[in-house]
ZAMARGU-4260 file (C-alpha; in steps of 0.2 Angstrom, whole numbers, plus 5000, padded with zeros to 4 digits):
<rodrens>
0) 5002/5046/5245 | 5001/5037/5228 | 4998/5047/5213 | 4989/5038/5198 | 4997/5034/5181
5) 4981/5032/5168 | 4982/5028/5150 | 4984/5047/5140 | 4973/5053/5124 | 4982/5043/5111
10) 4976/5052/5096 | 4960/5052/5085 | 4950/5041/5084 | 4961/5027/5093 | 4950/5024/5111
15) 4962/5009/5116 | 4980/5003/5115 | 4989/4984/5119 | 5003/4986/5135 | 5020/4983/5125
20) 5031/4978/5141 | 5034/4991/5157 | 5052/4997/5156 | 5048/5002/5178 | 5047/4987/5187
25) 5038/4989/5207 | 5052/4999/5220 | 5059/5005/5205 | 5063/5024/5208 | 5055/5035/5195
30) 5059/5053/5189 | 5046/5064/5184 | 5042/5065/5165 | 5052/5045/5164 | 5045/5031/5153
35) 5039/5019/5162 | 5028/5008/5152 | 5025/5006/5133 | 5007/5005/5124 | 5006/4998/5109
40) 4994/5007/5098 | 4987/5003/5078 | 5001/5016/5073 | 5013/5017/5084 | 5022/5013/5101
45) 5018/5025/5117 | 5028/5030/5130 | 5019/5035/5145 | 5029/5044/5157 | 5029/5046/5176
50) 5017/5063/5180 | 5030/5063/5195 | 5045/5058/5205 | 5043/5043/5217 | 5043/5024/5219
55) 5034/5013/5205 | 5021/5005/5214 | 5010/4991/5209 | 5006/4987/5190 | 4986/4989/5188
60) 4989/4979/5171 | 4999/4967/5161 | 5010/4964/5148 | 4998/4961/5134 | 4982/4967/5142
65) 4972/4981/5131 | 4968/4996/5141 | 4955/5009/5135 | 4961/5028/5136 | 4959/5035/5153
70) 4960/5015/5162 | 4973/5014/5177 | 4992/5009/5174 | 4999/5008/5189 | 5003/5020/5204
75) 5018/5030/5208 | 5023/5030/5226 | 5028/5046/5235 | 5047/5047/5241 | 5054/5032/5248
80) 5043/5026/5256 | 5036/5017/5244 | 5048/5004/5242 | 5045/4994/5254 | 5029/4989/5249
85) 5032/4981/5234 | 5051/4976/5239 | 5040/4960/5249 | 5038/4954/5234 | 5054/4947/5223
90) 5059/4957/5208 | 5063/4944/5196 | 5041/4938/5199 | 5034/4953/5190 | 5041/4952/5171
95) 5039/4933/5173 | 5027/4933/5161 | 5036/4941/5146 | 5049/4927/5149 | 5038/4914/5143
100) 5045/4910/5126 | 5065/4914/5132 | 5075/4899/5130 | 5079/4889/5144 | 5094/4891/5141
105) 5095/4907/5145 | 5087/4907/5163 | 5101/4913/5170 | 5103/4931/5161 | 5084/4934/5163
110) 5085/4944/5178 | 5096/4956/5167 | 5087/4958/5154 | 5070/4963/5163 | 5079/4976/5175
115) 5085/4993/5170 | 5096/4998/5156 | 5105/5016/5155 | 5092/5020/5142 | 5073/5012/5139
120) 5071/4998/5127 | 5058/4996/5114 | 5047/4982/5115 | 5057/4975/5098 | 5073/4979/5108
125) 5067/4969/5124 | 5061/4955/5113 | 5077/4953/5105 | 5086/4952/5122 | 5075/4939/5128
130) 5076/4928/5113 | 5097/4930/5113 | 5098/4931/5132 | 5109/4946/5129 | 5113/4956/5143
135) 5108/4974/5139 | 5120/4980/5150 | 5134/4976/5142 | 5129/4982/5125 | 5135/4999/5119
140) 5119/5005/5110 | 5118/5017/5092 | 5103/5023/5094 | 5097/5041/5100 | 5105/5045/5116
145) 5112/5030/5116 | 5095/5020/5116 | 5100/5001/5111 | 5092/4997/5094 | 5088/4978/5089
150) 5103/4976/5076 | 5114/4981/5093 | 5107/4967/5102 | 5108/4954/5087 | 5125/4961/5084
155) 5131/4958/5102 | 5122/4939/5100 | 5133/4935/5084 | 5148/4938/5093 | 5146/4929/5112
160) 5160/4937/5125 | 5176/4926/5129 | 5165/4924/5148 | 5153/4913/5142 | 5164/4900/5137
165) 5168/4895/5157 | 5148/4892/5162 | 5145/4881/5145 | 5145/4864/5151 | 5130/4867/5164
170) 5116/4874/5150 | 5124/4864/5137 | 5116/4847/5140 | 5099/4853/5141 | 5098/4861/5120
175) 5107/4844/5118 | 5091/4834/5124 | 5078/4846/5114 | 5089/4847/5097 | 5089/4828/5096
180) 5071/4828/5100 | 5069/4835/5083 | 5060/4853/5079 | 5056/4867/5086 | 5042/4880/5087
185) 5038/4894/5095 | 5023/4905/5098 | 5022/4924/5098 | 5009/4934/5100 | 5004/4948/5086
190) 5007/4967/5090 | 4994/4977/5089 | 5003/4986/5076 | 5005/4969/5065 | 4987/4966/5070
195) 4981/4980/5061 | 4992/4980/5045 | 4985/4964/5043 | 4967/4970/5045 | 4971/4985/5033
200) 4978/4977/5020 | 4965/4962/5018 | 4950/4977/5019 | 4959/4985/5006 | 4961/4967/4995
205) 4940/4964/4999 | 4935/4983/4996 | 4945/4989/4979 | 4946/4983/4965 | 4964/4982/4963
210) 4974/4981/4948 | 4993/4984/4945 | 5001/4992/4929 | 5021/4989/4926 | 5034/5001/4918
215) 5055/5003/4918 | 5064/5017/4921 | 5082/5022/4915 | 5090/5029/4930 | 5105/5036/4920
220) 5102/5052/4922 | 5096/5053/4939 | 5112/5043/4945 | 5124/5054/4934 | 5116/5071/4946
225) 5116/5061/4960 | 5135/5060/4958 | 5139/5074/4952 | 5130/5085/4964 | 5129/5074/4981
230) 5143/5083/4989 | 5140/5099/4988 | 5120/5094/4992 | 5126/5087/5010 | 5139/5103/5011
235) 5122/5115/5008 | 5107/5104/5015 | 5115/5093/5030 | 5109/5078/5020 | 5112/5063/5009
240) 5103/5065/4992 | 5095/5050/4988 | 5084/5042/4976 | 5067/5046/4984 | 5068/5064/4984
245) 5067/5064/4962 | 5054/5051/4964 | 5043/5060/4976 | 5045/5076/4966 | 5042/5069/4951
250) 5026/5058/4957 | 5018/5075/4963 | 5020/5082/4943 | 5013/5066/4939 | 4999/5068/4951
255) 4994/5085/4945 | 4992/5077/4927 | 4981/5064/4933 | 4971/5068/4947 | 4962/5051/4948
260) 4978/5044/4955 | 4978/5056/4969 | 4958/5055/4973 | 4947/5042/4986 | 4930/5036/4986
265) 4920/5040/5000 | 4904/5033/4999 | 4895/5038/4982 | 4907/5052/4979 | 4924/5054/4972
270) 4935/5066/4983 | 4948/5076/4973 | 4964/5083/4983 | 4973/5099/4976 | 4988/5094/4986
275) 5000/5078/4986 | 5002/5073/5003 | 5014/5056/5002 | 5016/5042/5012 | 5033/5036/5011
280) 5036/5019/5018 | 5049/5015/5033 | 5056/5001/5041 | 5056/5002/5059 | 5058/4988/5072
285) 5042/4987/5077 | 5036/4986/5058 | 5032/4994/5043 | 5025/5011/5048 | 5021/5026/5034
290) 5022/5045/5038 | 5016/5056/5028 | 5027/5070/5019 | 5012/5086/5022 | 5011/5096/5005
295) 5026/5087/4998 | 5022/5097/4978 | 5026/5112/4989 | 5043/5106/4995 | 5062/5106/4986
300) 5069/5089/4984 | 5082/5096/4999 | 5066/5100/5011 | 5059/5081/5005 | 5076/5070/5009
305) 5075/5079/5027 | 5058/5075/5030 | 5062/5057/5025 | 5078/5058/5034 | 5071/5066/5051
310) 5057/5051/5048 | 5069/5037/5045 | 5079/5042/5062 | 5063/5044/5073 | 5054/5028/5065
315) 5070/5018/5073 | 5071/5026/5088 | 5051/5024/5091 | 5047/5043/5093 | 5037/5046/5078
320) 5020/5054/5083 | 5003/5048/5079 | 4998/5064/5069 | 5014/5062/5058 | 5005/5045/5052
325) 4989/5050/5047 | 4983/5055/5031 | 4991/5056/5014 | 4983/5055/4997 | 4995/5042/4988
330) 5009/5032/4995 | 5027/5027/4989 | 5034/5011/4994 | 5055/5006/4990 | 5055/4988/4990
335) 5072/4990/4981 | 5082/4993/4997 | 5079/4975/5002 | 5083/4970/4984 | 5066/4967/4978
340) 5066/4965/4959 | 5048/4970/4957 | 5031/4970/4967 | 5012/4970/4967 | 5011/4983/4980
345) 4995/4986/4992 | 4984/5000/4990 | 4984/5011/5009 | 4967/5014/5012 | 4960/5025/5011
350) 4971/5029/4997 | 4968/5025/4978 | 4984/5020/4972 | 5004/5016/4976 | 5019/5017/4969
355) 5034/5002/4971 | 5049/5005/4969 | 5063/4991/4965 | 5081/4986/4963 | 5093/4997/4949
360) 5103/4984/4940 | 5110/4986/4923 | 5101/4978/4908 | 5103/4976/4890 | 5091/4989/4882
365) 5090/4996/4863 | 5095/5015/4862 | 5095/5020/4843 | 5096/5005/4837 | 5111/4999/4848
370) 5113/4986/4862 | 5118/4995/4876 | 5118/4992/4896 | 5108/5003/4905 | 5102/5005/4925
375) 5086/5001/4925 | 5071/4998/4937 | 5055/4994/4938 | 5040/5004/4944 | 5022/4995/4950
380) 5007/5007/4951 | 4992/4999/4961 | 4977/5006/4961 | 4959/5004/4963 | 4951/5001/4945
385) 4936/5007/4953 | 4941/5024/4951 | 4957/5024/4940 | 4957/5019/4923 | 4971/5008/4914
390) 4972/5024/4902 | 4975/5035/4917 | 4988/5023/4928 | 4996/5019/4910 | 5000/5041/4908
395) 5004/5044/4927 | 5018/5029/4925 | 5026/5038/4909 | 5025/5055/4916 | 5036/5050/4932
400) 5046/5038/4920 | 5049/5054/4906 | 5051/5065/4923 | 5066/5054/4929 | 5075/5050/4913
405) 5075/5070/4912 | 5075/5077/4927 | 5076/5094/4918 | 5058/5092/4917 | 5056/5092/4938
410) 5065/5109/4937 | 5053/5119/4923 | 5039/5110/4929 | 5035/5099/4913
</rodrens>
């Protein structure tokens, strides 16, 4: 008897999803509660799991196909028996079609890559063995429980194994013939997580009426507690205290002085919050995503680098949950990681403002007179000029700026 696998409730106000890649391929045997195929939603990416133990049966959809909530995956077959069915057909025909853009090359570590590995892959994770024509296999992955990530795979494709050197010849005349046929390009079709970023960001460019306002920063101060105190803050908190946690403390103050920068439009009326809920940007393979720190004015800087901390970790391992995304009232973003000098950023909608965050390098800058060198950064404030005033955006930049020169002023509230 075959029990159906439908597409779950995927959150508010999201009714359909794009299917990522199935990480179960037909007379696969299937636990109860394990992945078997990945949705890829505006936020996030879904695992669905298996209602019950059985053989994967046939695939309803394909990779790339969207699916409305509630639509037919696939079906799982009872015990055994099931395997014989699809088993007429050859394993290797089903993920054909996410092999498209491999690389001929590569054709013959294909049927590794689309069978099972000790732990499910991510569709950045499955797209990165495809294109290097790792074996997933034989990479020993860093993620949670051992789940590969997508710098294992590029790690494991920088530095080829001893192996591959006996099969060379074969593969090797066929790049010869494309490279000296001149360049190359290759075609990938957009997430539907990159889809909607895209969508977001040029509604919020056609909607508000952005403007961005600049300031520095010394970072002297914060720097010297940073290294004073760091250790004994991982001893007591179980975490790293970094930079974000003074800058999200100290954006809430701001906040409180200018309410404007933590208010919306809606409609004809301007919507005031009396709590800072703050998006904090992360990296994650499929993308950028931002969860959203709840009634971060209420937290210490320790209970706001755990939040970012737990975030950073479930964003790479793909198991942050819709919920966690939505919401927020104003948005931090820390291009400075990647070495960004400074930014325009983008407001979130539907959001009024957002913070950048850059590169600390030392500058020449007059204290009392006197030439000195100093770690400084710059800070970007976006924001819609529909609702905030220069005046405003101008006093919310030197309030976080005086707040992080001192941080004395985060402890007394000041």
């Amino acid at each position: 008897m075959a029990t159906e696998v439908n597409v779950p409730t995927l959150g508010e106000s999201i009714v359909e999803a794009t299917v990522g890649e199935w990480l179960k391929q037909p007379g696969d045997p299937v636990k109860a509660d394990e992945p078997i195929v990945s949705l890829e939603t505006d936020k996030v990416a879904v695992e669905v799991p298996s209602p019950v133990a059985g053989v994967m049966g046939q695939h309803a959809v394909a990779v790339g196909d969207n699916v409305a909530v509630g639509a037919l995956l696939a079906t799982i077959e009872a015990g055994g028996a099931g395997a014989a069915a699809p088993a007429a057909t050859p394993a290797p025909a089903a993920p054909a079609p996410t092999l498209a853009s491999a690389p001929a090359a590569t054709a013959g570590q294909q049927a590794p890559a689309s069978g099972d590995t000790p732990a499910a892959l991510s569709p950045s994770v499955r797209r990165a063995v495809l294109e290097t024509g790792v074996d997933p296999a034989t990479v020993k992955g860093t993620g949670k429980d051992g789940r590969l990530t997508k710098d294992d795979v590029l790690a494991a494709a920088a530095t080829p194994p001893a192996p591959a050197a006996a099969p060379a010849p074969e593969p090797v005349q066929t790049p010869s013939v494309a490279a000296s046929t001149g360049r190359k390009e290759e075609r990938v079709r957009m997430t539907r997580l990159r889809q909607t970023v895209a969508k977001r960001l040029k509604d919020a460019q056609n909607t508000a009426a952005m403007l961005t306002t600049f300031n520095d920063v010394d970072m002297s101060a914060v720097i010297e507690a940073r290294t004073k105190y760091k250790d004994l803050f991982e001893k007591k908190h179980g975490v790293r205290l970094g930079f974000m946690g003074f800058f999200v403390k100290a954006a809430c103050m701001a906040l409180k002085d200018v309410p404007a920068v933590n208010g919306q439009i809606d409609g004809e009326e301007i919507v005031y919050h009396d709590y800072a809920d703050i998006s904090v940007a992360v990296s994650a393979p499929q993308g950028l995503v931002v969860p959203v720190i709840r009634d971060a004015d209420q937290l210490s800087v320790a209970g706001i680098e755990k939040t970012i901390g737990d975030f950073g970790k479930r964003a790479k391992d793909g198991t942050l949950k819709m919920e966690e995304m939505k919401g927020g009232t104003f948005t931090i973003s820390n291009g400075g990681v990647f070495g960004s000098l400074m930014s325009t950023p983008i407001i979130n909608p539907p959001q009024s403002a957002v913070l950048g965050l850059h590169r600390i390098e030392d500058r020449p800058v007059v204290r009392d007179g006197q030439v000195v060198v100093r770690p400084m950064m710059y800070l970007a404030l976006s924001y819609d000029h529909r609702l905030i005033d220069g005046r405003e955006a101008v006093t919310f930049l030197v309030a976080l700026k005086n707040a992080i020169e001192d941080p004395t002023r985060i402890l007394i509230d000041l």
